[in-house]
C-alpha positions as CSV (number, residue, x, y, z in Angstrom):
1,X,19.1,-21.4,1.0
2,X,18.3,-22.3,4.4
3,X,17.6,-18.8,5.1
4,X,15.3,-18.0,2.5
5,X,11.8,-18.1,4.0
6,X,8.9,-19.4,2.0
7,X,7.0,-15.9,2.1
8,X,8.7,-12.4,2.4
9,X,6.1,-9.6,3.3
10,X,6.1,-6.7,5.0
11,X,3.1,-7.3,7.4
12,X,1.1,-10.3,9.1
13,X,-1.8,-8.5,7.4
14,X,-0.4,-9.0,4.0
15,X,-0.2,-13.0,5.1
16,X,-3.2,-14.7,2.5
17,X,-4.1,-17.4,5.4
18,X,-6.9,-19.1,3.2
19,X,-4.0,-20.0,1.1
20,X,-1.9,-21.0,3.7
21,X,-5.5,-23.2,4.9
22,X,-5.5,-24.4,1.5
23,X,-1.8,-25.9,1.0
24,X,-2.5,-28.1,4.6
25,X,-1.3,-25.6,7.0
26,X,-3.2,-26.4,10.7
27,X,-0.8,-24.9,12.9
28,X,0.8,-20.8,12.7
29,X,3.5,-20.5,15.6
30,X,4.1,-16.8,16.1
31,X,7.4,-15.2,17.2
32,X,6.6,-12.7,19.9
33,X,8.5,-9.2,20.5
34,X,8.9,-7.5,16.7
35,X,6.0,-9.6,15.0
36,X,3.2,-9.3,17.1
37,X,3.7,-6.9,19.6
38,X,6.4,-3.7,19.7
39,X,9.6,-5.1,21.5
40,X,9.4,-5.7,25.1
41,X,6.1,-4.1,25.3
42,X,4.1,-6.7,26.6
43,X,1.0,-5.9,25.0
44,X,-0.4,-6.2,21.5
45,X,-2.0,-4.0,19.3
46,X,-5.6,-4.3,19.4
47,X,-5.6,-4.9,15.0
48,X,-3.6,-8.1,16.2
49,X,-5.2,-9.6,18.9
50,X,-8.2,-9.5,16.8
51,X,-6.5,-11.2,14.5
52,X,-4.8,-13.9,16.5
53,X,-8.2,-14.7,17.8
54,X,-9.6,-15.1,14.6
55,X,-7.3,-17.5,13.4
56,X,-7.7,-19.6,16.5
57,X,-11.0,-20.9,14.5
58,X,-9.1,-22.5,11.8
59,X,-5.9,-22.9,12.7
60,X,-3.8,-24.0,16.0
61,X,-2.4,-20.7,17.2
62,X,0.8,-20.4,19.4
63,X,3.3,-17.5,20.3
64,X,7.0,-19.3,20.7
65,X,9.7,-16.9,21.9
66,X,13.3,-16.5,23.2
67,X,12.0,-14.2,25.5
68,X,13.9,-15.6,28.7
69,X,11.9,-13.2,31.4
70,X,9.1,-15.7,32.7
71,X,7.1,-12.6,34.3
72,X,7.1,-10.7,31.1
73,X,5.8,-14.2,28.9
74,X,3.3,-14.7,31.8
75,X,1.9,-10.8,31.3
76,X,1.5,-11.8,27.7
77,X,-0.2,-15.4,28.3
78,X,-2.7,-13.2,30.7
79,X,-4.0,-11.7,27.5
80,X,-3.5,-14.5,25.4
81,X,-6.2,-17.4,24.8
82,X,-3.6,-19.7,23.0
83,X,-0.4,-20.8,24.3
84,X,3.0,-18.5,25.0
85,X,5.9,-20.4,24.9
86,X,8.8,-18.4,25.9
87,X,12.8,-19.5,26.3
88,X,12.6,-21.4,23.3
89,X,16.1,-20.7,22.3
90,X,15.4,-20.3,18.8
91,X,17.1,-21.4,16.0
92,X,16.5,-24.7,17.9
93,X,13.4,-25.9,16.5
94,X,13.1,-28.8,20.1
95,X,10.7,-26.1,21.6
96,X,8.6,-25.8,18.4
97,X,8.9,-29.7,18.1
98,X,7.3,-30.4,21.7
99,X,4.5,-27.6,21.1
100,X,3.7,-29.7,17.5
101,X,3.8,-33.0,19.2
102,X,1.7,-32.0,22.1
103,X,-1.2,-30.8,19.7
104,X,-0.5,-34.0,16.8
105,X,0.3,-31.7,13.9
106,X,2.9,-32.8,12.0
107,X,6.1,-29.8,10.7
108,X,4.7,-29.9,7.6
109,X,1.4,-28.5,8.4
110,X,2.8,-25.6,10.1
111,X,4.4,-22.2,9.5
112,X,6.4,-20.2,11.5
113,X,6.1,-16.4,11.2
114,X,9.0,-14.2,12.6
115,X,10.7,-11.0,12.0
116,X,14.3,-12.4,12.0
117,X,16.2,-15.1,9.5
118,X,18.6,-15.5,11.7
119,X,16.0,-17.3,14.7
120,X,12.6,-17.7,13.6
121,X,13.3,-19.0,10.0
122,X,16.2,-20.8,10.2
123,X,13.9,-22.7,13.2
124,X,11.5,-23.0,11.2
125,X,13.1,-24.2,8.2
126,X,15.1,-26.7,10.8
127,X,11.8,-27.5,12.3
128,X,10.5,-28.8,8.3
129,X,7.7,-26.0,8.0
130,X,6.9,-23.1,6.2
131,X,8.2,-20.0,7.1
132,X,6.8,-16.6,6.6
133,X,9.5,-13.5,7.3
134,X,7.5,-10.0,8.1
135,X,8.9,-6.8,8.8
136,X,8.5,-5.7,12.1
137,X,5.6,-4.2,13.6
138,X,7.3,-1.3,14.7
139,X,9.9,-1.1,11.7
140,X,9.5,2.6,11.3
141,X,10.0,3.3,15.0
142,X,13.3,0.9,15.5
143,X,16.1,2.6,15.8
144,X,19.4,3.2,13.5
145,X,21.3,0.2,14.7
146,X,18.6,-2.1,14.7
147,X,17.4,-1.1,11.1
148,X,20.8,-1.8,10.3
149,X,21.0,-5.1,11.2
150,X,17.6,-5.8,9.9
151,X,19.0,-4.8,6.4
152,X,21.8,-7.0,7.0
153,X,19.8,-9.9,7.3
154,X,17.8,-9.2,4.6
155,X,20.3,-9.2,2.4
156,X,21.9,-12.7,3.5
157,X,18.6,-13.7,2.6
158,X,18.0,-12.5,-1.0
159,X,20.9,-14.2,-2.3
């Protein structure tokens, strides 16, 4: 199923990146509000940043986003050492295409990690990588409509 992402787990810190490494992965393109910051938030917790910057020494690290507001994706960038990409009108994988291109790795040697089937893995999968689906990062704190929904999709996707 085109919808069915290649990992399911509930947290980027539950994501095993030397096995990622280890199957020829050089590239991990981040969605942005729900997976590695809280929603429109503009500013990550400090457990991810960390972590973002310590996979920029093995892998190539981007954040690619739908996020259409160019002031809130530049506030991001400011505290970013790797690429933002916002507007990327995701599930079109062109924006994730470009970004590959532009740094010579292949689909195939990248993942895309997301909180939504319905944009970031279906791009991904469309794209020709890996996909990793997390919960997201501020699951517990969303509220009853958007739980809702994220149920929904999870349950298109175990099928």
């Amino acid at each position: 199923m085109i919808l069915k992402p290649d990992y399911n787990l509930v947290s980027l810190f539950d994501i095993d990146f030397k096995e990622i490494k280890s199957i020829g992965i050089n590239a991990l393109l981040f969605d942005l509000d729900s997976t590695v910051m809280p929603s429109k938030s503009g500013e990550y917790p400090i457990e991810v940043i960390q972590l973002l910057n310590e996979l920029k020494q093995n892998f190539v690290v981007a954040i690619i986003s739908n996020n259409k507001n160019k002031e809130y994706v530049e506030k991001v960038q400011k505290q970013s050492d790797f690429p933002v990409i916002g507007h990327a009108n995701k599930p079109s994988p062109k924006v994730m295409q470009e970004f590959l291109h532009s740094v010579n790795v292949l689909p195939v040697q990248a993942v895309v990690i997301g909180d939504r089937p319905l944009t970031d893995i279906l791009a991904g999968k469309l794209l020709g990588a890996k996909t990793i689906l997390v919960d997201s990062i501020t699951k517990d704190s969303e509220n009853k409509l958007t739980r809702f929904v994220r149920r929904l999709e999870r349950l298109v996707i175990r099928k």
